[in-house]
RODO-2510 file (C-alpha; in nm, 4 decimals, decimal comma):
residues 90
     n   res          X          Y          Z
     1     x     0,2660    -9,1070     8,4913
     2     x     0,1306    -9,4617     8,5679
     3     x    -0,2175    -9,3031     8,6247
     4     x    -0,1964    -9,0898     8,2751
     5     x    -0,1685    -9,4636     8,1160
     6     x    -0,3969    -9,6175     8,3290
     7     x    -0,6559    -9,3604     8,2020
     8     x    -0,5344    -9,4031     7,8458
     9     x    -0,5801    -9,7896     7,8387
    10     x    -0,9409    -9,7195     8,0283
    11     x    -1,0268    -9,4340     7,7462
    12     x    -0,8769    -9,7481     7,4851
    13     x    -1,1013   -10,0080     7,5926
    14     x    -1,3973    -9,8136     7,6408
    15     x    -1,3882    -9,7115     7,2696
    16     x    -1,3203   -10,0009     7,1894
    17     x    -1,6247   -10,2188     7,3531
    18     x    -1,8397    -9,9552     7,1752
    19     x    -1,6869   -10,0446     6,8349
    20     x    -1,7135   -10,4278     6,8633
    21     x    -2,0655   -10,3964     7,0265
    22     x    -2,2011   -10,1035     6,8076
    23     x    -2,0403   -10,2541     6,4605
    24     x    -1,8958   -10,6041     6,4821
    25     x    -2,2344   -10,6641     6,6824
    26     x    -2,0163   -10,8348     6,9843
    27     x    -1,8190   -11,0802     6,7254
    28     x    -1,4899   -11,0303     6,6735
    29     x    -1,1757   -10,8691     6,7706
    30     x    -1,0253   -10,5313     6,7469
    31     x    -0,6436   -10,4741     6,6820
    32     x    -0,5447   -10,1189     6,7620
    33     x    -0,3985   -10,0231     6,4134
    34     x    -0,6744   -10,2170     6,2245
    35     x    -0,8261    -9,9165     5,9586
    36     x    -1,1853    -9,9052     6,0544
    37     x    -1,3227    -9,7539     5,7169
    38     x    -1,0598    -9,9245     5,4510
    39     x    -1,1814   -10,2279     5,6523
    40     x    -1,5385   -10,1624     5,6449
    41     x    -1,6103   -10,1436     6,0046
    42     x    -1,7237    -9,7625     6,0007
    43     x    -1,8934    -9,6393     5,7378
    44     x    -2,0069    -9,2312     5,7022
    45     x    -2,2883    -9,2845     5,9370
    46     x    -2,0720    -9,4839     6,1724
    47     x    -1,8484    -9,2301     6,1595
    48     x    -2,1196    -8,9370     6,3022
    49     x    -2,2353    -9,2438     6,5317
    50     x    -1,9083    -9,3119     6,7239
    51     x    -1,7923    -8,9110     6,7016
    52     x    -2,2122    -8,8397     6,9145
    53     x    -1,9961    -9,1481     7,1536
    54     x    -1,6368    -8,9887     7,2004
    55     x    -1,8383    -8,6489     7,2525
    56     x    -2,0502    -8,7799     7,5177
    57     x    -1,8143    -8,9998     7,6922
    58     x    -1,5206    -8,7514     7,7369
    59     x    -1,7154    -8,4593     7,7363
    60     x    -1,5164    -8,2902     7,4347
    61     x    -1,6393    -8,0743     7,1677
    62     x    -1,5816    -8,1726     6,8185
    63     x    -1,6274    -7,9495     6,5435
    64     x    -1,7463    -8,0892     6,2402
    65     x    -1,4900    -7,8379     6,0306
    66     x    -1,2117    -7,9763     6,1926
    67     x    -1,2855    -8,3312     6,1355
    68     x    -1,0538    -8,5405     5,9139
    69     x    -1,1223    -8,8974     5,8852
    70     x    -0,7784    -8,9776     5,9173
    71     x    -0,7669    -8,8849     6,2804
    72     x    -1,0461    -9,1489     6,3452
    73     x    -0,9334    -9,4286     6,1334
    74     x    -0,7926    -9,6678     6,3846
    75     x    -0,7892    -9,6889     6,7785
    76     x    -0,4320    -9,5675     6,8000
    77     x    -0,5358    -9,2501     6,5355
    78     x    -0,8745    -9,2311     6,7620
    79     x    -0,6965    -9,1691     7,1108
    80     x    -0,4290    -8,9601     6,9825
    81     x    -0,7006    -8,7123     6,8642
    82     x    -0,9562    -8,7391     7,2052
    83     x    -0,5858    -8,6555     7,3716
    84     x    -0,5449    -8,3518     7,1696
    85     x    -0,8761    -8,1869     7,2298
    86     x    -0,8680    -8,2733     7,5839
    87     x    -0,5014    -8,0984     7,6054
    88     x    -0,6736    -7,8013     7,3836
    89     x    -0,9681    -7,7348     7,6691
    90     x    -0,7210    -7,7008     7,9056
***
């Protein structure tokens, strides 16, 4: 179980660091409930910009269909869905 978390808070920060480098340009912090579009952090093409990074980085598949912004607007809503399709490919 321990491990399980310790990948979870790994899989959390990574995402994060992206976000703060790739949008608040390295200023800033990052709560883990903060709304990243109602906020203005992500915008549309954010949105394809950090989905190309979650693909990549856990080596998941998202389909563009199955995309709902609400599963991508904050860090908690963010790992919660990267869980899901990783517990899908299984």
């Amino acid at each position: 179980m321990k491990k399980c978390a310790e990948g979870g808070q790994m899989a959390k920060e990574k995402i994060k660091n992206f976000i703060v480098e790739n949008f608040l340009f390295g200023e800033g912090e990052l709560e883990d409930d903060e709304p990243l579009f109602e906020s203005g952090i992500i915008d549309s093409l954010g949105l394809i910009k950090l989905l190309a990074f979650i693909e990549e980085t856990f080596n998941i598949s998202l389909n563009m269909s199955e995309i709902d912004i609400e599963d991508f607007n904050t860090l908690d809503d963010i790992l919660k869905t990267i869980k899901r399709k990783m517990d899908q490919s299984r």
